[in-house]
VOGU-3710 file (C-alpha; in Angstrom, 3 decimals, decimal comma):
1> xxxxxxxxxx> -12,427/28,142/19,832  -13,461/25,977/16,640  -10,268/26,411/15,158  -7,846/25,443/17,950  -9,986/22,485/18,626  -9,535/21,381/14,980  -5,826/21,665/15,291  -5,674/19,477/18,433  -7,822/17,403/16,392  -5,366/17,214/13,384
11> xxxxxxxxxx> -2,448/16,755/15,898  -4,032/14,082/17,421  -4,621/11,928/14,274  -0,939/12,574/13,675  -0,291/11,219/16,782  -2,065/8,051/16,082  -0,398/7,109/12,808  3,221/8,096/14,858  1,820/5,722/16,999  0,883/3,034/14,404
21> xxxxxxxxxx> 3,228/-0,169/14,432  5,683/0,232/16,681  7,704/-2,398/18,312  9,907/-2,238/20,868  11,564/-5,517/20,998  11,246/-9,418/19,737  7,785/-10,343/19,353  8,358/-14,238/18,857  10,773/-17,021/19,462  11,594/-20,362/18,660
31> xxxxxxxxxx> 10,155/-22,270/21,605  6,810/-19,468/21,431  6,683/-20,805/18,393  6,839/-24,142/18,190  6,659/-24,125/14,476  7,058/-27,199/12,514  5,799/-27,642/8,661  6,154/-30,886/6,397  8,103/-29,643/3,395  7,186/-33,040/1,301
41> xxxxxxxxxx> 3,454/-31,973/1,658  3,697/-28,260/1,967  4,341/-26,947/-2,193  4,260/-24,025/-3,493  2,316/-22,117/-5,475  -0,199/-23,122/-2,902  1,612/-23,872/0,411  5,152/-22,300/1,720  6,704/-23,194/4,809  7,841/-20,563/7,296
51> xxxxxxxxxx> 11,447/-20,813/6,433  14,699/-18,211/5,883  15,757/-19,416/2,962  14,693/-18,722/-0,540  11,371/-19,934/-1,989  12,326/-22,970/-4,355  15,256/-24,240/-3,371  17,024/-20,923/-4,976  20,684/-20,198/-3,993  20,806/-16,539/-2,815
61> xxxxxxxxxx> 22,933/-15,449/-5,202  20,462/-16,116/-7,549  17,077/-14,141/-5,854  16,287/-10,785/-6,601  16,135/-7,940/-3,676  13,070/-7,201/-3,062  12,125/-3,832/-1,198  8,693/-3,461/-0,444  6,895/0,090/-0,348  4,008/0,369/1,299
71> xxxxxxxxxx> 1,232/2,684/2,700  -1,567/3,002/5,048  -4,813/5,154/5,695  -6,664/7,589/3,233  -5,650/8,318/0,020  -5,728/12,120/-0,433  -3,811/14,007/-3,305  -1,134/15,062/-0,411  -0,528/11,629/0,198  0,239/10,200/-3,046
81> xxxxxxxxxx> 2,156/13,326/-3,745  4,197/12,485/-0,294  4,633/8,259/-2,240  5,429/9,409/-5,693  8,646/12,179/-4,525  9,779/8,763/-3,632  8,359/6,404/-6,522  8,003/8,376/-9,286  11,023/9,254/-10,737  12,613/5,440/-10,259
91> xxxxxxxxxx> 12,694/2,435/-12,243  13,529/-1,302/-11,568  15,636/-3,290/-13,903  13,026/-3,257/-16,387  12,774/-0,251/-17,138  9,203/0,177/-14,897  8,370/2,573/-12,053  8,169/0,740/-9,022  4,453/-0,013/-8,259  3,228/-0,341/-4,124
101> xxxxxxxxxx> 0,476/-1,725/-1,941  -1,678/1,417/-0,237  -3,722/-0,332/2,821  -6,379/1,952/2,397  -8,950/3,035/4,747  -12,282/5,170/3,974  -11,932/7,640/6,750  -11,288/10,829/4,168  -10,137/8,600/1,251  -11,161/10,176/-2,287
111> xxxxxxxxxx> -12,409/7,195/-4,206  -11,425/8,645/-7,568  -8,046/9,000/-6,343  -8,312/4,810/-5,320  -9,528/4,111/-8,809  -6,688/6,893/-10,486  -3,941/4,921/-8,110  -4,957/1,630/-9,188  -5,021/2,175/-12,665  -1,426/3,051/-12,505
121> xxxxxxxxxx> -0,449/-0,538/-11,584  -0,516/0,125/-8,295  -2,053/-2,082/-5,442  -5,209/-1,302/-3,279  -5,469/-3,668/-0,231  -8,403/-3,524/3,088  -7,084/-1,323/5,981  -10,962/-1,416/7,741  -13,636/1,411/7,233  -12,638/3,066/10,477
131> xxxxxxxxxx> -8,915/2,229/11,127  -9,876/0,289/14,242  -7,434/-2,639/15,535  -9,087/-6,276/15,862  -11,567/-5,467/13,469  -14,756/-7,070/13,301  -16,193/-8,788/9,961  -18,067/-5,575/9,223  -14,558/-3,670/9,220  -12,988/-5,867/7,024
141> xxxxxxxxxx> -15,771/-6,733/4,646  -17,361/-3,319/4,351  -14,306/-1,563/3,390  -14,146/-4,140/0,534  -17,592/-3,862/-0,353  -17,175/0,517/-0,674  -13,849/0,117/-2,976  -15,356/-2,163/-4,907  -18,740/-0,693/-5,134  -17,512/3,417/-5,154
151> xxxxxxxxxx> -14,200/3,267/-6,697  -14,102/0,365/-9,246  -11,778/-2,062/-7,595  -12,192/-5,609/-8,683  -13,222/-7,856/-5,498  -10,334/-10,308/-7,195  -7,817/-7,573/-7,286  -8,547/-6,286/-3,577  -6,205/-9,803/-1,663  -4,496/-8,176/0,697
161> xxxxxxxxxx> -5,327/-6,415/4,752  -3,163/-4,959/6,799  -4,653/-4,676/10,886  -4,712/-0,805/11,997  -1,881/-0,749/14,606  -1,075/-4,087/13,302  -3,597/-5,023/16,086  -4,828/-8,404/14,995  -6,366/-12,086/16,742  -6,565/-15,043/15,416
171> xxxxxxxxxx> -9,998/-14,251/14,518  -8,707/-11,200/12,356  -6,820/-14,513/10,114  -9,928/-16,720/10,772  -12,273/-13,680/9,062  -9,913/-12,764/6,364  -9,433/-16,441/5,494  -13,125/-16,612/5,699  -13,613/-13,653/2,911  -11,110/-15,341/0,862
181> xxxxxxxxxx> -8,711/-12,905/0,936  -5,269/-14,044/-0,193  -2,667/-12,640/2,485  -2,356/-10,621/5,502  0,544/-8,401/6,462  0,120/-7,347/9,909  3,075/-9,540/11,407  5,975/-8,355/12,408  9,971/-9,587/11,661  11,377/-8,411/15,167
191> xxxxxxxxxx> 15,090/-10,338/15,246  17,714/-9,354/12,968  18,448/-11,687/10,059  22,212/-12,250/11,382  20,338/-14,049/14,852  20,322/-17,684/14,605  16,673/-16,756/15,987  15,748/-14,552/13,480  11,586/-14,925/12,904  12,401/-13,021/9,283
201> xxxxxxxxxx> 10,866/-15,617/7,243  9,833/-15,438/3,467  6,353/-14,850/3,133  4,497/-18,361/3,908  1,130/-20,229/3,815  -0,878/-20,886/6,899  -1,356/-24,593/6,697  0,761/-25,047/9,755  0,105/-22,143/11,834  2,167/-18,895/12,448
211> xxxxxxxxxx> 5,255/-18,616/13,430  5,373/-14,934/13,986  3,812/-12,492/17,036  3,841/-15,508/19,072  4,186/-13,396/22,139  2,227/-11,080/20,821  -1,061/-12,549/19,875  -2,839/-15,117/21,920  -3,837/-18,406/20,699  -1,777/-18,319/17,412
221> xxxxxxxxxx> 1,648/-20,321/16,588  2,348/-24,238/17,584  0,263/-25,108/14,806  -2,820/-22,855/14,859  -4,290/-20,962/13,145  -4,381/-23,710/9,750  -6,060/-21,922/7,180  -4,693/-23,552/4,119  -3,774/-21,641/1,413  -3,852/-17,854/3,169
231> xxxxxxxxxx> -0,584/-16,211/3,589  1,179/-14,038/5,542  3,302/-11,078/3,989  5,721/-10,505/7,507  6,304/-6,498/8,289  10,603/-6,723/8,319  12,736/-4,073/10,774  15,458/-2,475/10,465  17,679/-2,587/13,536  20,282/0,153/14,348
241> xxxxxxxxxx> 23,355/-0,273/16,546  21,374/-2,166/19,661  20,687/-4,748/17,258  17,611/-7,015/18,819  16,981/-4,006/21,506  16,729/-1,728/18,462  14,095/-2,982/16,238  12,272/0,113/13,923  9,480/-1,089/11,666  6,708/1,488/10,483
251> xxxxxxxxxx> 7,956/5,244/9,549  11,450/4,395/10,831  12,523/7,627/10,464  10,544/9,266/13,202  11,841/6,960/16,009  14,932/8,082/17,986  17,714/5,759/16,952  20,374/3,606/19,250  18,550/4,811/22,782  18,366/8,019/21,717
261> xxxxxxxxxx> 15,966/11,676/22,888  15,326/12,366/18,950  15,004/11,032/15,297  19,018/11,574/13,769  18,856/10,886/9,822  22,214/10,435/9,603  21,855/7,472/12,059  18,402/6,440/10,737  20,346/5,831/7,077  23,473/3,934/8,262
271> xxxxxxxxxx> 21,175/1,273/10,301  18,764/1,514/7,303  21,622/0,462/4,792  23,534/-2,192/7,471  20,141/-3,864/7,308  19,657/-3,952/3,903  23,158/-5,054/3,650  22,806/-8,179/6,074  19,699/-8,878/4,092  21,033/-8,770/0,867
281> xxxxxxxxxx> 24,296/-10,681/1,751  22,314/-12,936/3,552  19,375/-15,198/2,376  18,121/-11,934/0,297  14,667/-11,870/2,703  12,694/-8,948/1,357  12,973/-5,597/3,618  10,499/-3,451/3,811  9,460/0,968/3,849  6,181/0,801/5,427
291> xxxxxxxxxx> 4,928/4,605/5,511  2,235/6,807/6,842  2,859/9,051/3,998  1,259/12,580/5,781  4,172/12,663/7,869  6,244/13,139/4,850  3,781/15,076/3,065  4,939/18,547/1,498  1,649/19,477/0,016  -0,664/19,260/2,744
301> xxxxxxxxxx> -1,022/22,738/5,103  -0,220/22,240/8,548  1,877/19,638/7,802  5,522/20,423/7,973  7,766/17,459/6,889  11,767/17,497/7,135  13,401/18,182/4,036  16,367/16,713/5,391  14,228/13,123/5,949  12,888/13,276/2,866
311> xxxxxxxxxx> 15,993/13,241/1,692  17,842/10,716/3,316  15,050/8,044/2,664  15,382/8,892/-0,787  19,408/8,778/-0,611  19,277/5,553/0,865  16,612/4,351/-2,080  19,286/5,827/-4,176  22,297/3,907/-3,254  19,592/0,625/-2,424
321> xxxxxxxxxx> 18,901/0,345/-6,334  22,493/0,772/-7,206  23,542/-2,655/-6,157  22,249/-5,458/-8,867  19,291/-7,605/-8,911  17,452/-4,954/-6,259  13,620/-4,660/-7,114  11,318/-1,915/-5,309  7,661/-3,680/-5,261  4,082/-3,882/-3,940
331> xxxxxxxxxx> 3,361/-7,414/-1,673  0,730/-8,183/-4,980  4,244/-8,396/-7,085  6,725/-10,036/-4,159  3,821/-12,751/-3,558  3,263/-13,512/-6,918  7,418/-14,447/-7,472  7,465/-16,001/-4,236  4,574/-18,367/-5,310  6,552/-19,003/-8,904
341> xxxxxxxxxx> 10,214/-18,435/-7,692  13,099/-18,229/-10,451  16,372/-16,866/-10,954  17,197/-13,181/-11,692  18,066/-14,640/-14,853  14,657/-15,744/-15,500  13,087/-12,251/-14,415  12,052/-10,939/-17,956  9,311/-14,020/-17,591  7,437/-12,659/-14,608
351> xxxxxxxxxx> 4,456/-11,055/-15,502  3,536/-9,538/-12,278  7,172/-7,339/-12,620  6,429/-6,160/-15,838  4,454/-2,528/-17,181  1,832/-3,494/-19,429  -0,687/-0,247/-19,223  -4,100/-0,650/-21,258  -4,632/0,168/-24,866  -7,674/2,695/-24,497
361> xxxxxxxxxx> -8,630/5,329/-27,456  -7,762/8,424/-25,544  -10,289/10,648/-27,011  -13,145/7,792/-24,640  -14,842/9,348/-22,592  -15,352/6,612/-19,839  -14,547/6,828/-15,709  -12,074/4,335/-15,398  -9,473/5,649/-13,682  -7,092/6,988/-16,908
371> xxxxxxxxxx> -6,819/10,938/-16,816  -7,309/11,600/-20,538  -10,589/9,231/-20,236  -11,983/10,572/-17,165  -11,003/14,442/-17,699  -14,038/16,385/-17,494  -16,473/13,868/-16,319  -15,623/14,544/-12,524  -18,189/16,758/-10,817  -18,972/16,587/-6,656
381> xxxxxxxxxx> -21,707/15,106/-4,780  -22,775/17,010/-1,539  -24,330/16,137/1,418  -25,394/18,476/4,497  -22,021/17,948/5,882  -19,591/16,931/3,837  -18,916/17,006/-0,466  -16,829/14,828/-2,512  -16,306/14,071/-6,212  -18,209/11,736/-8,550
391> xxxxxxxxxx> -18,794/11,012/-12,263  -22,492/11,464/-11,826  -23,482/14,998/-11,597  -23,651/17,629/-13,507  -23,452/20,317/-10,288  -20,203/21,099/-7,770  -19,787/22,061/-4,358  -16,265/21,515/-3,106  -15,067/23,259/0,193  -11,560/22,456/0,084
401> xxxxxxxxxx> -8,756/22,629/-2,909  -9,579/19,020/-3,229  -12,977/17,011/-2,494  -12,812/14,646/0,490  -14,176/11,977/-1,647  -14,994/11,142/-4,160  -16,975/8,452/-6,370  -16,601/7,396/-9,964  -19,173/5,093/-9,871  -22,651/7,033/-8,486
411> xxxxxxxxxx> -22,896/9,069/-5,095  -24,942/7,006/-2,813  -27,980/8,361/-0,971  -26,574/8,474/1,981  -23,010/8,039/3,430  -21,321/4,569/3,696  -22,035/3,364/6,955  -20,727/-0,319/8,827  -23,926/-1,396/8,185  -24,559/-0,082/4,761
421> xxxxxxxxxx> -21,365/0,051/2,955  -22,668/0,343/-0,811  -25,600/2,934/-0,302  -28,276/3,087/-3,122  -27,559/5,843/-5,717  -29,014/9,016/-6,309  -29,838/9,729/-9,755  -30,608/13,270/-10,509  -33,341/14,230/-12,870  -32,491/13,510/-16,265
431> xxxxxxxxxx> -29,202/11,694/-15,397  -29,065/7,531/-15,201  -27,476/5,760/-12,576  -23,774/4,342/-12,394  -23,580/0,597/-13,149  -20,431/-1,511/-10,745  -18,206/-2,988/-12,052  -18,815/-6,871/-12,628  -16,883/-9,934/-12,037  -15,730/-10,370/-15,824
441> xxxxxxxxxx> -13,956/-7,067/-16,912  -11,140/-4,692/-15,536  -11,564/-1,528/-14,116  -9,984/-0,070/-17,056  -12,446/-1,018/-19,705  -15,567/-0,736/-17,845  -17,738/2,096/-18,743  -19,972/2,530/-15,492  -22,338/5,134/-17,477  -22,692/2,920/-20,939
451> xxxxxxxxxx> -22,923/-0,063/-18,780  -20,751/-2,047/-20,964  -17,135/-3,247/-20,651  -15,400/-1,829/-24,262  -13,510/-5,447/-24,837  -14,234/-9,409/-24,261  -11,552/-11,471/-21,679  -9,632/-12,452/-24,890  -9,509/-9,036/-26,711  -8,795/-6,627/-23,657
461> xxxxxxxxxx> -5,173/-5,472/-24,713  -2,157/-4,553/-22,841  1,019/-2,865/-24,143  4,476/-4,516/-22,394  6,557/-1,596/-22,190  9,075/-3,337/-20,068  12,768/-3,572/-20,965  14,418/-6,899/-21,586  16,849/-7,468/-18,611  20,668/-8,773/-19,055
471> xxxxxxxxxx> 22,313/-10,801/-20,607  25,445/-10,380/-18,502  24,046/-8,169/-15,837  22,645/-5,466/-18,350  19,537/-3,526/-17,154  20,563/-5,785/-13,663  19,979/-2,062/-11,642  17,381/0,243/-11,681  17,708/4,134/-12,448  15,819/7,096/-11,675
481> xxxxxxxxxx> 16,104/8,848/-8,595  15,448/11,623/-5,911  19,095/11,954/-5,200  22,162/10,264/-5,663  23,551/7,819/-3,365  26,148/10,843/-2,324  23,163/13,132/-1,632  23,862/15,427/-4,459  20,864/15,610/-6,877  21,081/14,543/-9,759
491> xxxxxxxxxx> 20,251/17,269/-12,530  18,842/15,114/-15,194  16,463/13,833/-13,220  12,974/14,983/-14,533  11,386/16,928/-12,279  9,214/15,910/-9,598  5,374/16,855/-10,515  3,390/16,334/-7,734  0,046/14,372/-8,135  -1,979/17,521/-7,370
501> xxxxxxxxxx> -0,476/20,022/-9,648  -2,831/22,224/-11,556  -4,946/22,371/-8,653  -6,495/25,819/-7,181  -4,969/25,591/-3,562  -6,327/27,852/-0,745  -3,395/28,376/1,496  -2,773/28,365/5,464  -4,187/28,026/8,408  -7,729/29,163/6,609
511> xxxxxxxxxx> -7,855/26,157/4,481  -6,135/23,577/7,195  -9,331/24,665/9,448  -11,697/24,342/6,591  -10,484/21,145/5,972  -10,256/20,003/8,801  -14,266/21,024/9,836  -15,429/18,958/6,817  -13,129/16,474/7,821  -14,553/16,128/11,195
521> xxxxxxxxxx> -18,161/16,317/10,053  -17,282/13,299/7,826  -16,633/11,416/10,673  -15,862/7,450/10,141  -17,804/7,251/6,725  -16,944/3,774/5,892  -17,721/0,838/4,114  -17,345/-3,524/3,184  -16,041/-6,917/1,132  -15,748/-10,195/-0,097
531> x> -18,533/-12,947/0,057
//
């Protein structure tokens, strides 16, 4: 009886994230609006106007694509395995593998895996502790407070939310403002970009209000909210052959294209690319893949993604980064150009585009997020009803092929909770507890057991292993795919390892249930955020 019930269970959840931002037509327009901004006052980096043209007076022709790859929920091993058979294998221009934003959550998120993800140049942004729409100020600020606290994540690195169900007030903006976060992408782009209507702006400042949702959200747009300064990252659709009528925004691939019973790849791709297309030949606005990467997850039981999706989003990735000037990137890295705008001639300038991993001795033996330093230092704290991993113990209980959780920085007492979001430590006999991670030095050369960060702010070193981009359109496309933009893979390729390999898996429906009971037990284990 257990077992069935677990399944509904894990159906259910599936459900919800099918079920997670959705739109069904506009959600603004020009007299909901009633959007005006003073573009003599309003200067970037600090203020943007709501506006379809290019930041800083740029002519189109001379703005870089920008597609931005996102994900939301837990991070598990299945679902960075389900990002990277998209990610991993690419490059942009430069030579780099595209980085993305996860909007993470701490329902069954493994914190090493948040510090692991990070450290790869990715970004971590607030989803809430318990994936709950108009979230309160414990929601917001707990979850900040646990990633900081449990998985090493700089409060100054952690800028960006994203509403569950991209179900947000004005007080969602008012409280994120409030925590100083530095953007919010919970607003949708619902009118194509060939409307004279079209609401798909460049990403813009709040000092005059939104200009998107305005049917949507109550008491926002003709001027309020102002919050100076705090931005909004807009969520843009594709649209297939209905045009306005048919707008598909999160996991576009499991909606049922132009009125149709059932998702059609074939269909899903050609309004995926015509998009892209009027984007790119247009004012170049930014489109976006905004995932809920279990439903294309290949590693996790239970879960039985289509082959055929996987590759068609990867096809159309393909042929995407074929045309010049095309850039795959997290919001962190499309804010930080939009804020400092230049040419694609200019591009080799922008720091936030660039791969500069840390210069750490390999052979330290630190938790900070780098395999080769962290290998062997991982063990599991347990709890009556649920385990997960930590650098702090020297026993191991794990129920699953992977922990649930886990910490690198101390297992707390008890679990996380709204109203205790950074628990106190235990500290088993003849161990010493896990110092956080302070203000002045980066998660990669912080040594939570030595309590010590292993360089000074002007000695911490990088390595830039980007490539130099052009002259004369050189290095102006990306390379490194899951497919070619005919569909035929490509057999130099390397091949895909997924984030989990090496990893004892049980198999079937034994471990999905076993999973799935710790899962349950864990509940909403959640935590906070900025002050």
């Amino acid at each position: 009886m257990l077992s069935y019930f677990l399944l509904g269970f894990l159906t259910h959840l599936l459900a919800v994230a099918s079920d997670d931002g959705g739109i069904t037509g506009p959600t603004t327009s020009s007299d909901a609006a009633g959007y005006s901004c003073d573009a003599s006052k309003c200067k970037l980096p600090t203020c943007n106007c709501a506006s379809t043209s290019p930041p800083g007076g740029l002519k189109p022709s001379d703005v870089p694509m920008f597609i931005v790859f996102t994900a939301d929920d837990a991070v598990q091993s299945y679902t960075l395995d389900s990002v990277n058979q998209f990610l991993a294998q690419r490059k942009n221009p430069n030579g780099c593998v595209p980085k993305m934003t996860y909007f993470t959550s701490l329902m069954y998120t493994n914190y090493t895996l948040v510090t692991d993800w990070f450290m790869a140049g990715n970004e971590i942004a607030d989803h809430t502790m318990t994936h709950v729409g108009d979230p309160s100020v414990d929601e917001i600020n707990g979850n900040a407070v646990a990633l900081n606290a449990l998985a090493g994540i700089s409060q100054s690195s952690l800028q960006g939310f994203r509403a569950p169900f991209l179900n947000y007030s004005v007080n969602t903006l008012k409280r994120l403002y409030a925590a100083q976060f530095t953007y919010d992408s919970s607003a949708t782009s619902s009118i194509p970009v060939t409307d004279p209507g079209t609401d798909a702006f460049w990403p813009y400042t709040l000092d005059y209000g939104m200009a998107n949702d305005c049917l949507e959200v109550e008491g926002s747009c003709k001027g309020q909210p102002v919050l100076p300064g705090f931005w909004e990252i807009p969520m843009y659709a594709f649209f297939d052959e209905l045009g306005v009528a048919g707008p598909h925004l999160m996991d576009p691939w499991l909606d049922a294209p132009n009125g149709g019973s059932k998702p059609d790849d074939a269909a899903t791709l050609t309004y995926m690319k015509d998009t892209f297309t009027a984007h790119y030949n247009g004012n170049r606005q930014p489109i976006g893949l905004y995932t809920h990467p279990i439903h294309l997850s290949t590693t996790y039981p239970g879960v039985n993604a289509s082959k055929s999706t996987i590759d068609m989003i990867n096809q159309f990735l393909d042929w995407a980064t074929a045309q010049q000037n095309v850039w795959i990137v997290s919001n962190e890295q499309l804010l930080a150009w939009v804020k400092n705008p230049v040419p694609v001639s200019q591009l080799n300038n922008v720091d936030a585009l660039k791969c500069t991993p840390p210069q750490i001795d390999a052979s330290a033996k630190i938790c900070n997020g780098i395999p080769n330093n962290e290998n062997g230092l991982l063990s599991h704290c347990t709890f009556p009803d649920f385990s997960f991993s930590t650098c702090v113990s020297q026993f191991s209980v794990s129920l699953c092929s992977q922990p649930l959780n886990d910490f690198e920085y101390g297992c707390p007492e008890v679990e996380p909770t709204l109203s205790n979001p950074n628990p106190a430590q235990q500290v088993p006999d003849g161990l010493q507890p896990r110092f956080r991670l302070p203000a002045n030095c980066s998660t990669a050369f912080w040594d939570p057991i030595g309590n010590k960060c292993l360089c000074a702010s002007d000695s911490c070193a990088f390595t830039d292993i980007s490539r130099p981009i052009g002259p004369a359109g050189a290095n102006f496309t990306g390379g490194g795919t899951g497919g070619s933009s005919n569909g035929i893979p490509q057999p130099s390729s390397p091949a895909y390892v997924p984030f989990s390999a090496g990893v004892s898996q049980l198999s079937g429906l034994s471990h999905l249930v076993l999973c799935a009971s710790v899962g349950l037990l864990f509940g909403i284990v959640e935590c906070s955020k900025h002050f």
